[in-house]
N, C-alpha and C positions, 0 to 999 in steps of 0.2 A: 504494500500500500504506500501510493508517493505522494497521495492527497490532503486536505488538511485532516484533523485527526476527528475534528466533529461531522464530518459527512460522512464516516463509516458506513456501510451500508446502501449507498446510493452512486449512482455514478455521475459524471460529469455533463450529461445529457442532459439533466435539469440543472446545471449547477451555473452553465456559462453563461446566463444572464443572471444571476444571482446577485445581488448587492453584496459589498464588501460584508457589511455590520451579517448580512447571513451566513457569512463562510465562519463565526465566532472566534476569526483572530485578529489580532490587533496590529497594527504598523507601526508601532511604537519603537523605536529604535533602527528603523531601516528609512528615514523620513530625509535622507538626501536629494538634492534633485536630481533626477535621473538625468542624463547626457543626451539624453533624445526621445521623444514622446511626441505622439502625435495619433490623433483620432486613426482608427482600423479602416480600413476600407472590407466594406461589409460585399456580401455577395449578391448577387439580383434576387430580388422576394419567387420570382419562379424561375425555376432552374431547366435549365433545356436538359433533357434524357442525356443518359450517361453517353459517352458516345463508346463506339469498338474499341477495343487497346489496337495498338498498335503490334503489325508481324513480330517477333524474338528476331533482333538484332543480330548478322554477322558480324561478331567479332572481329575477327581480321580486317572484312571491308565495308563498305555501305555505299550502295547507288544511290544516288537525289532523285531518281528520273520518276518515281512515282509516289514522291512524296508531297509534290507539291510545295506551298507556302509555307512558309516556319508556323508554327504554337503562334507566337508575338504577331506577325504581319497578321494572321487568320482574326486573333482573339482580342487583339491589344489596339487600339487607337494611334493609340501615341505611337506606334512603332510607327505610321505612316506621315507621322507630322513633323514639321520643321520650324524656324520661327529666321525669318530672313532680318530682322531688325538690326541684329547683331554680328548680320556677315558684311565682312568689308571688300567683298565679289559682287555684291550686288543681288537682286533677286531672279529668284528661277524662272524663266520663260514660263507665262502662262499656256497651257496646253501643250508642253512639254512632256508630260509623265507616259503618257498613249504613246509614244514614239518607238516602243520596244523595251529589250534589257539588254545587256553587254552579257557577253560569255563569260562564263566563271572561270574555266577550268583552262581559256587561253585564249587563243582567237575571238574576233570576235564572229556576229554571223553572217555567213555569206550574202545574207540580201541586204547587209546595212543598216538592219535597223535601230539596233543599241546605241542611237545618240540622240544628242541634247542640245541645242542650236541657241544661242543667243536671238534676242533681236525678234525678226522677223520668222526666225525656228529655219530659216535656210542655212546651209554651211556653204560659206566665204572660201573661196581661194587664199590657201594661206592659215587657214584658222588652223588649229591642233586641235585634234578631234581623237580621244581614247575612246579607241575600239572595241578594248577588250580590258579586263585586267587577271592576274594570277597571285591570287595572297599565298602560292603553295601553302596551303592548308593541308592537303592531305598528312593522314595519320604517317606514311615516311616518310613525308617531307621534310627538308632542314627545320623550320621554324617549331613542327611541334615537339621533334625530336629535342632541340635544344632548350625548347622552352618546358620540359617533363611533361607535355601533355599530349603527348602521344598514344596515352593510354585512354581517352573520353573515347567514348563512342560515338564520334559526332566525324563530320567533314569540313566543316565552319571549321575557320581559323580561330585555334584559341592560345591567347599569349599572356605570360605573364611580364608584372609593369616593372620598368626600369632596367627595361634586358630589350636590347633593340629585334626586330623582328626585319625579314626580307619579302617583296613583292616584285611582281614584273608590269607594268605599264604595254599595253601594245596600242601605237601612235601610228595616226594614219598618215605620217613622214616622218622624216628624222628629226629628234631633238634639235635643236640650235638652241647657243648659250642665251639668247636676247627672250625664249620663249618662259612666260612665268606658268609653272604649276604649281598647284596646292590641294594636299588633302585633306581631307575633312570626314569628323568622328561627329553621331550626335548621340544623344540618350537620352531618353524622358521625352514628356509631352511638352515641353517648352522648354526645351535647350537654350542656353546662355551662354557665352565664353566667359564672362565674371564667372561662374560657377563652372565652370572646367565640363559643363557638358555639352558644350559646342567647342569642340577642338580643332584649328584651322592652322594647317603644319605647313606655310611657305617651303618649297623645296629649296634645299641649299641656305634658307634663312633659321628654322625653328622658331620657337617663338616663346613670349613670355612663360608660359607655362611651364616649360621645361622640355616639351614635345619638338622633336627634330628630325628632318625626313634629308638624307644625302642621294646621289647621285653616284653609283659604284661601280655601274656600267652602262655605257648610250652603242646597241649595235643596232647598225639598220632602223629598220621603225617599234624596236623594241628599247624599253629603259628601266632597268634596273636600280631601285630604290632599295636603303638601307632606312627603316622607323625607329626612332628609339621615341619610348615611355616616361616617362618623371615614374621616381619611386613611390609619386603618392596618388597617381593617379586613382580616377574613382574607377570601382569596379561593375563591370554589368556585361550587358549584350548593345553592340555600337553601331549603328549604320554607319557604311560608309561608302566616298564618293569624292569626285577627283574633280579639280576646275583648271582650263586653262587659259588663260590668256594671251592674246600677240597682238599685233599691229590690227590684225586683221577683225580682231570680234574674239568674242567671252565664247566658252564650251562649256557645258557640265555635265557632267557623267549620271544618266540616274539612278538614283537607289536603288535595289538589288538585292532582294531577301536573302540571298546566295552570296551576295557578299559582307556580310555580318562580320563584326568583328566580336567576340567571346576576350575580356581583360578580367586575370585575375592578382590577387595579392601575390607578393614573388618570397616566398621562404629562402629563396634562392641569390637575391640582391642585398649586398650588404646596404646599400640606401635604404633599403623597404624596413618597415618598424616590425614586421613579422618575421627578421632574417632570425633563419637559425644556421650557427656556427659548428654543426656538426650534419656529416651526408648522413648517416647512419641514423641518426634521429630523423631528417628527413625523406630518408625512403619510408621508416617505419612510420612517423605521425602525419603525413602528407601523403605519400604514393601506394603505401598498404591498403585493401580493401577487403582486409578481413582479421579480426582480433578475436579475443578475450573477455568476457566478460565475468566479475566474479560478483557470487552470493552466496547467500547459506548465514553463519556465524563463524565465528574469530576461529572455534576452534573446531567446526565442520565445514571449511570452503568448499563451494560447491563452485562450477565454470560452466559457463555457456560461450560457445563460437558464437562470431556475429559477423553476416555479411554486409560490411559498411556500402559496398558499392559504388564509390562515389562517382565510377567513371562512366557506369551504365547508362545509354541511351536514354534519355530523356532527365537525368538525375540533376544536370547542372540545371536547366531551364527551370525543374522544381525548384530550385536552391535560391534563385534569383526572382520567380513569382511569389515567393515565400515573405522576400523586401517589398515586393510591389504591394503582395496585399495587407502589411499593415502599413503599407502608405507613406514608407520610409523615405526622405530626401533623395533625389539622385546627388546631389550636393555632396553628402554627407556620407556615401557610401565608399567611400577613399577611408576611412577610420576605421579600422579594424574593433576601435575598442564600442565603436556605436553599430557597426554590423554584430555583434557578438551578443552584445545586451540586446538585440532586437530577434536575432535567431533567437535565445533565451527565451523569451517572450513568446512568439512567432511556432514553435515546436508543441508548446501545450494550448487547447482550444479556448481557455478561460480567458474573457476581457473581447478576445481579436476573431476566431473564429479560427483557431490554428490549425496545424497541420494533425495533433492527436487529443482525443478526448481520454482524458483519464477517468478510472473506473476501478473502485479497491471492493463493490461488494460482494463478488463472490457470483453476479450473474451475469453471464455476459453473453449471453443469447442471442442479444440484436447485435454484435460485432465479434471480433476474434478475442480470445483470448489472449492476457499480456503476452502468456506464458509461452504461444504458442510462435510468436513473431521470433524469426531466426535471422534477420535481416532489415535492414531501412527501404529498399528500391521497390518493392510493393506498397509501403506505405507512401513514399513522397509521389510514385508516379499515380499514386491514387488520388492523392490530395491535387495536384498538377488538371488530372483529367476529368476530375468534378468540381474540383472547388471544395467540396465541403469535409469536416473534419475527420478522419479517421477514429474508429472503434476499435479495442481500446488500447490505452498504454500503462505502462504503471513507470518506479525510475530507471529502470538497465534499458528499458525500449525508447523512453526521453533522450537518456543519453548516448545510447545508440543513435541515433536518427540526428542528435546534435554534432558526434563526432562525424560523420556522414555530410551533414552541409557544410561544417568549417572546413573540413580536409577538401573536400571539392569547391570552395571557393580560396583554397591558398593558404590557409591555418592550417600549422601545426598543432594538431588536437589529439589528445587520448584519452579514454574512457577510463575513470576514477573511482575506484569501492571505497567509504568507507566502513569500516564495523565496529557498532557500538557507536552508533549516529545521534546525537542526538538534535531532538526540534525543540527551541527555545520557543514559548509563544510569548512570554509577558519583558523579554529583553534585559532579563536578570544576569543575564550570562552563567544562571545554573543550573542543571537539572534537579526541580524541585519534588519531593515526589512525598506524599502525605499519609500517617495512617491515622487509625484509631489508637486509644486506649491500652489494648493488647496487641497492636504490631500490625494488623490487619490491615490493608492499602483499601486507602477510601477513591477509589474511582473516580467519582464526581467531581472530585478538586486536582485530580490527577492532569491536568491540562498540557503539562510538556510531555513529553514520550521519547522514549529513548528507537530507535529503530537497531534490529541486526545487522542492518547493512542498509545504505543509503548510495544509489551510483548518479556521480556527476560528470563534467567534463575539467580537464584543464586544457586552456589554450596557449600557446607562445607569443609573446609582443613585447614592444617596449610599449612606458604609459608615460607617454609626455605631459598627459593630465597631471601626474602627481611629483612629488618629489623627485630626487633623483635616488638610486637604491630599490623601486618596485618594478623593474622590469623584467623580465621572466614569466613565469608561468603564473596563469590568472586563472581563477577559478570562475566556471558559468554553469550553473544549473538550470535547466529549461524545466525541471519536476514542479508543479505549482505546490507551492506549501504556504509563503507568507508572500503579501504585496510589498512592492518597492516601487517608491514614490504613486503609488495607486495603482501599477501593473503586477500582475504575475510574472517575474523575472526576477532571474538573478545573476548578478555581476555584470561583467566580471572585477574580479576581487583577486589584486595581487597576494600570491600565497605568501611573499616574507612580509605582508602586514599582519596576516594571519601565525603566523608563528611568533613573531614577537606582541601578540595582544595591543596591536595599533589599530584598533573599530572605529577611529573616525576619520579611518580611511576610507575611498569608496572605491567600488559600489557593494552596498551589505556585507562588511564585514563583521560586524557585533554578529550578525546570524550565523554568517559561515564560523568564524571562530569559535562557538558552542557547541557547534556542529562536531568539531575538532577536537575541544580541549579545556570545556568546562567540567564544574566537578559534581558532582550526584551527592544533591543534599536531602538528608532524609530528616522529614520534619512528622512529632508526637503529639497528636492530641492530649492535651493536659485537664488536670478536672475541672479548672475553671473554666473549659472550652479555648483559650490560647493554645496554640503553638508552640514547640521548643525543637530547636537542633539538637539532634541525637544522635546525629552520624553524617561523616561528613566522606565521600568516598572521591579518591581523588585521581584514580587512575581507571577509572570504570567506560571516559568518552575518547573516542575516537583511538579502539587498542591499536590498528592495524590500519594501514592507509596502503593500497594498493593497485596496479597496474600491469597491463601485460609487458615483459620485458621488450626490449630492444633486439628485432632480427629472432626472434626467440617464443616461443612456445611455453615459459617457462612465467610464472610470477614474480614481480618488482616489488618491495616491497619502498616505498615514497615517504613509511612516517616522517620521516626525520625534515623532510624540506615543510613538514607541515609544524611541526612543532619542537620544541628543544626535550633531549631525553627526562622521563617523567621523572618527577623528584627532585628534580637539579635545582639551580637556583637562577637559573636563565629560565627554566618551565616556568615556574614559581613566580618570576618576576613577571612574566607575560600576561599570567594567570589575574595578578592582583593589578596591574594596569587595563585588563580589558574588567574585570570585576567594578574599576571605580568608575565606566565611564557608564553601568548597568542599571537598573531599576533598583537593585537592593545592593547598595555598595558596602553595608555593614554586616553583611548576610554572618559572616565568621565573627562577630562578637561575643555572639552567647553559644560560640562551640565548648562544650564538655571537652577535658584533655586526658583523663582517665580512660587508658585504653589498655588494657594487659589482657587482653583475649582474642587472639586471631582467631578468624573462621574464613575457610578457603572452601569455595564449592565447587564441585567437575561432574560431568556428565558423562560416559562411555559413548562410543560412535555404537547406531545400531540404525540398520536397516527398516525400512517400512513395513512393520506385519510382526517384527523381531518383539519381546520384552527388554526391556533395557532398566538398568541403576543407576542413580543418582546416589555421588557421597558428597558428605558436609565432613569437613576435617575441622577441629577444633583444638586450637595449640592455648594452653596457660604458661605466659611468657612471667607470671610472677612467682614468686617462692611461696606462696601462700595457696591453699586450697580453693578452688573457685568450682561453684554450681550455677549452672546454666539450663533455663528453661526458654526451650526451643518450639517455635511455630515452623510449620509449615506448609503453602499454602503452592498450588499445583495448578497453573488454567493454562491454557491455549493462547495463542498470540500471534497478531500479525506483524508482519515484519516491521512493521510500523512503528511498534510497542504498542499499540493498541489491543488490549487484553480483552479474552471472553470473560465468563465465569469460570469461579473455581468449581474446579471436578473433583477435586482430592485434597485432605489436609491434612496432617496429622500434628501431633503434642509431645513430644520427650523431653524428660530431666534427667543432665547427663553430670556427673564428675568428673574432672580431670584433674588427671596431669595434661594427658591426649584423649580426644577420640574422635572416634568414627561413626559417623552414622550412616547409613544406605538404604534409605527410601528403596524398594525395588517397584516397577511401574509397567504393568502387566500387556499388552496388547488391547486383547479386548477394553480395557481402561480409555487407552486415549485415543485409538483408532476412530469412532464415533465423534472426538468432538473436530479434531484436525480441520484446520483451515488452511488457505494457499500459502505454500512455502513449508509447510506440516513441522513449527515451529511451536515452545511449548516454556516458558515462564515458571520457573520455581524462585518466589519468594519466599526466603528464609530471614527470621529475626528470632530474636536470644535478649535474656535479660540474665544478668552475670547477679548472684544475688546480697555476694560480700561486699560486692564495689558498686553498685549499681550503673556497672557501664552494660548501656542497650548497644546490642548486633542487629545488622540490618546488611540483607545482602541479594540482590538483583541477580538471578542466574538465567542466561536463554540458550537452548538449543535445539535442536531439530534432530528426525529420524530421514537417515537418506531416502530418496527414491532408487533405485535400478536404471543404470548406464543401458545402454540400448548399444550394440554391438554390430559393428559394420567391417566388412573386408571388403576390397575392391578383388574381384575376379575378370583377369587380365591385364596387361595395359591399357592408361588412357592415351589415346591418339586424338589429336584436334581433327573435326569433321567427321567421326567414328561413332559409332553408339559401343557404350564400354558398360559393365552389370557391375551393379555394387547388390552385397548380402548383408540383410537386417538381422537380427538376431535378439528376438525381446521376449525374459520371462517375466512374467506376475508372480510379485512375491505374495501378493494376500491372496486369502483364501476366499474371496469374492469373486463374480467375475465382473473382469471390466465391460464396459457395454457403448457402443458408439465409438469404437478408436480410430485415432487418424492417425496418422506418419504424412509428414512435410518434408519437401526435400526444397534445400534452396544451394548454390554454390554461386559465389563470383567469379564467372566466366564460364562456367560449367553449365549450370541450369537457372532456370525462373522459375520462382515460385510452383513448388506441385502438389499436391494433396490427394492421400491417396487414403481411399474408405475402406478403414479393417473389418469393422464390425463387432461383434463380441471376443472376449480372449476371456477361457476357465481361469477358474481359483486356481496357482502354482502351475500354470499352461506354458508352453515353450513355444513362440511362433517364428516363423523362418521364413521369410521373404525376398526376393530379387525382383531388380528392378534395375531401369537402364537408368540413366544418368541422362530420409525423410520421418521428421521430430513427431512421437507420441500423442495422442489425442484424447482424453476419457475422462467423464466424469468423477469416476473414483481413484483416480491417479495423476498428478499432473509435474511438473518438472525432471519430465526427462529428455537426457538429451545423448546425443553418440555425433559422436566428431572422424572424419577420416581426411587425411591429407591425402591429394592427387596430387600424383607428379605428370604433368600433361607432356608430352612428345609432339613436336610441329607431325603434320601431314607430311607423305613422300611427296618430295618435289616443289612444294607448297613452302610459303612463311606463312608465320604466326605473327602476332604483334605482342613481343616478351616484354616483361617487367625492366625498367630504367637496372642497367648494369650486366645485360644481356643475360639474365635468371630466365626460363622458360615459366611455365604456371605453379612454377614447383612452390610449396604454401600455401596453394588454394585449399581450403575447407569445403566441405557439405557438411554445414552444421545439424543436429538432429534436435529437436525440442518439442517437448508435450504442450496437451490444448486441451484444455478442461470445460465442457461445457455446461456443469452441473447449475 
């Protein structure tokens, strides 16, 4: 569950018109002004029918010739307007546009028609008239190859900025030094040159902007331009079009859906505020389209593959209508740090009408299950071809889908666990958590919640907004939990603000550093009905901060850039600087110091269907005899921290020097009450009776599901159909009923779904399939992962990963789908 914690039970379908004061959390401490804000651009009240997907994309290649009109030119306005006020060429011949189109791919057309006449719309003896032009866009052309985007699945020229790019001009006679040309970028519905989205590049001159177009070859009636970018240019989808000038009369080339220019952020240009200083980080958090994701608890991690996709056909256009529709600046789209807060935003449906509706109650009927999504490219090409928001997400599919747009627009982004999360609601920076009388957790007042696992993203930038010292990796959560500045978003939030407890940094760092590295305070009802600190637990938030490694298959473990080692006195110092800038900055005044009784609590790993034991270890660190009377109290939990009822509790009075107690926790017990994620909350507290020092101690953990098991059976060869083997038992004694197996791979397959049916109590099923994740009500997160090593076609290429690696890394991730 990645939603707030009072909408339990309900999903996001009713929630995204919902007034803030209804979602029952507060903004108190996240009330910076956002960096960019601006009304959603909502979708038309009647929606025209879904239309067809589109054919399954060749990979290696892709014909134009019946594709027609781009998405933009078909669906968008603006793609076909221009605003002449602010060109210093003058305006475009009326009845100009009906005159044809220039050839893309080179020449132009033999009957003449692709031009654009000044004047009278005649061409003059003399005039320079571009016949044709060639952005070499193709995926092995120089330009994408150097510019790493060789790998989209697109034919459109796409370049990243501040890294010059090459084109060919064909003139219907030879250049002469005396002839002026200039090319020309626009974007948006009212392009401006003050606003860099009317871009006008004098050849041989460049221009204020930083944008410069040279001359590197004139043969015959052909001419060879060399383009360079400013490292800050704005990012998008660019018309463009070429003017010339001479003695004789003005030319202009017209627009050309085909010759679109695609500009993205360059990780790659040490000018660009995105640069990262290492290839290895950037193949892995830019060029990788497929990771890691982890869940479960600290000390059951559980992993799920995920196909980022970023490169697949139609992914980038998602990524960029994503800006369009909550109506972002084209102005403003050069800022990595105001793209990033608006992706944030833009990924969950609350406030905008975004790309995923979240949904924690357990029904999800009218949409997919979280659990079930193995991938982002189904979801964003959904969101793209209707417009309206995806069902459903919870936070590993947020931030799936987020690391997915920043990587495909030019960010270095990787998907973020932590465990032992917690959610501040009232900006105390502590986790507050309340019982009775006798130790018993009073729910109703329980309003912060601690989560098993919480997945975000971090992105790479500098932040010229702040100091100097926060640039690096920024933290952005698209999961909606609290508003900032009145949105659902978050960040991003430099992480060394967050390690050293500096929250009046932005964007929402008091949240995120709770999140991280506050401490779990445990407050007593008293008999006069007040309150008192009875326990103060200080290493309980954020045990584990992790990532998939580098080039690697293997877990990163990230605490440390998150926070200083626990205990220290650099933690400590963090702790009590984010503490005074909090709602309760005296919260440790009336902490009790009397503590000579540890209690350590562990859980055994144990399978779904399995009995499993629970021990409480209790150490007396004093020389003196100590009794201890022990509560125990036993419910179900979503990962959230959001607790069921208790099912189970029991009572002991133990002695020590040492001991042990072992709860044992039967099947039949807790099988019935299991919720998504089949996690399970033991609350234990202790009153010591010599000393009167209270125990109090939080413990979560979870019963595995069963790994689903895959062999590939032969070689993969590209253009071959190649059989992979499933291999899935049922551990419970029930049978599953309605299963599905999904199969998704990047580069391999699209989305597939295939209807098992029922599977016995302890049944073994065995299936093949050419070239898919679990499905059932009574069982849900499972998953089976198999690496294909693909081999090109005889006699054929492939289009291999940047550093000549063939597919080798691809995933077909396996994940369950619960539809109870």
């Amino acid at each position: 569950m990645d939603g707030p914690r009072s909408d339990m039970g309900r999903s996001d379908v009713s929630r995204s018109d919902m007034s803030r004061s209804d979602m029952g959390r507060s903004d108190m401490g996240r009330s910076d002004v956002g960096r960019w804000r601006g009304g959603p651009l909502q979708p038309s009240a009647t929606p025209s029918p879904e239309p067809e997907p589109e054919p399954e994309p060749d990979r290696g290649s892709r014909s134009r010739g019946g594709r027609g009109r781009s998405f933009w030119a078909r669906c968008c306005g603006c793609c076909s307007c221009r605003n002449a006020a602010d060109d210093d060429w003058g305006r475009e011949p009326s009845g100009s546009r009906d005159r044809g189109s220039s050839s893309r791919g080179g020449r132009p057309d033999s009957r003449g028609g692709g031009v654009n006449a000044a004047g009278d719309g005649t061409i003059r003896e003399g005039m320079l008239v571009v016949t044709g032009v060639d952005l070499l866009s193709s995926r092995s052309d120089q330009n994408r190859r150097e510019h790493h985007t060789d790998e989209f699945e697109y034919e459109e020229l796409i370049v990243r900025r501040g890294q010059p790019f090459h084109l060919v001009l064909f003139l219907s006679r030879p250049y002469e030094s005396s002839d002026r040309i200039a090319l020309e970028l626009q974007i948006g519905n009212n392009p401006e040159v003050g606003k860099g989205t009317h871009v006008i590049i004098p050849v041989g001159k460049g221009n204020s902007g930083g944008w410069k177009a040279q001359v590197t070859k004139a043969s015959g009636q052909t001419l060879n331009l060399r383009v360079h970018s400013p490292a800050s240019a704005i990012i998008g989808k660019f018309q463009f079009t070429v003017r010339t000038r001479t003695e004789a009369g003005e030319f202009q080339l017209p627009f050309d859906p085909r010759n679109e220019i695609y500009i993205l952020f360059n990780p790659w240009c040490p000018e660009d505020i995105v640069y990262v200083d290492h290839e290895d980080w950037r193949q892995e958090y830019v060029l990788n389209e497929s990771g890691r994701i982890y869940y479960g608890t600290e000390a059951q991690i559980g992993e799920r593959t995920w196909n980022y996709g970023q490169f697949d056909h139609g992914v980038l256009d998602a990524c960029l209508y994503i800006l369009d529709r909550r109506g972002m600046p084209y102005g403003g789209r050069g800022d990595p740090v105001s793209v990033s807060r608006v992706i944030s935003a833009m990924v969950n449906s609350l406030d905008d009408n975004g790309v995923l509706i979240g949904n924690w109650s357990g029904d999800y009927s009218r949409g997919t299950n979280p659990s079930a999504w193995v991938g982002s490219v189904e979801i964003l090409l959904s969101y793209l071809r209707t417009g309206y928001s995806v069902p459903y997400g919870q936070c590993w599919v947020f931030a799936g889908v987020t690391t997915t747009v920043l990587r495909c627009l030019g960010l270095a982004t990787r998907t973020v666990t932590n465990f032992n999360s917690a959610h501040d609601t009232d900006t105390s920076l502590t986790m507050d958590i309340y019982f009775d009388e006798n130790m018993k957790p009073l729910e109703h007042l329980n309003r912060d919640s601690v989560w098993n696992f919480h997945v975000w993203n971090d992105c790479w930038m500098k932040r010229p907004d702040l100091p100097s010292g926060f640039d690096g990796w920024q933290v952005v959560d698209a999961t909606p939990q609290e508003t900032s500045s009145g949105i659902f978003c978050c960040g991003p939030c430099s992480v060394e603000s967050v390690k050293n407890g500096l929250v009046y940094m932005k964007y929402d760092t008091p949240f995120i550093f709770a999140e991280v590295n506050s401490d779990k305070v445990y407050w007593q009802r008293q008999d006069d009905g007040s309150f008192k600190i009875v326990y103060v637990e200080e290493k309980a938030i954020g045990t584990l901060i992790v990532t998939k490694a580098v080039r690697s298959h293997m877990r990163e473990d990230i605490t440390h850039i998150y926070k200083h080692p626990e205990g220290s006195d650099a933690e400590r110092k963090a702790v009590e600087m984010a503490a005074a800038h909090g709602s309760k900055p005296n919260v440790y005044d009336s902490r009790d110091s009397a503590e000579d009784v540890a209690m350590q609590v562990e859980a055994q790993d144990a399978v779904m269907g399995q009995d499993l034991t629970v021990s409480v270890v209790l150490t007396n660190r004093s020389s003196s005899r100590r009794t201890v009377k022990l509560h125990l109290y036993l419910s179900v939990t979503f990962y959230t921290g959001v607790t069921g009822s208790i099912f189970k509790e029991s009572k002991k009075e133990v002695v020590l020097a040492r001991a042990l107690v072992t709860p044992s926790l039967f099947s039949p017990e807790y099988r019935p009450h299991l919720v998504d994620q089949g996690a399970m909350l033991l609350n234990v507290s202790g009153h010591v009776k010599e000393s009167g020092q209270v125990l109090a101690k939080q413990h979560t953990f979870r019963v595995r599901t069963p790994d689903l098991s895959l062999t590939l059976l032969g070689a993969a060869v590209v253009g071959q159909e190649c059989e992979v083997q499933i291999v899935f038992r049922n551990p419970l004694p029930i049978t599953l009923t309605n299963v599905v197996f999904r199969l998704e791979g990047s580069g391999l397959q699209r989305p597939k779904i295939l209807n098992v049916g029922d599977i016995g109590g302890n049944e073994t099923v065995t299936l093949r399939q050419t070239f898919v994740p679990l499905d059932s009500p009574q069982l849900s997160q499972v998953h089976g992962v198999i690496q294909v090593d693909v081999a090109p076609a005889s006699g054929g290429r492939g289009f291999l990963h940047a550093g000549g690696d063939s597919y080798s890394g691809e995933t077909i991730p396996m994940t369950s789908r619960g539809e109870a």
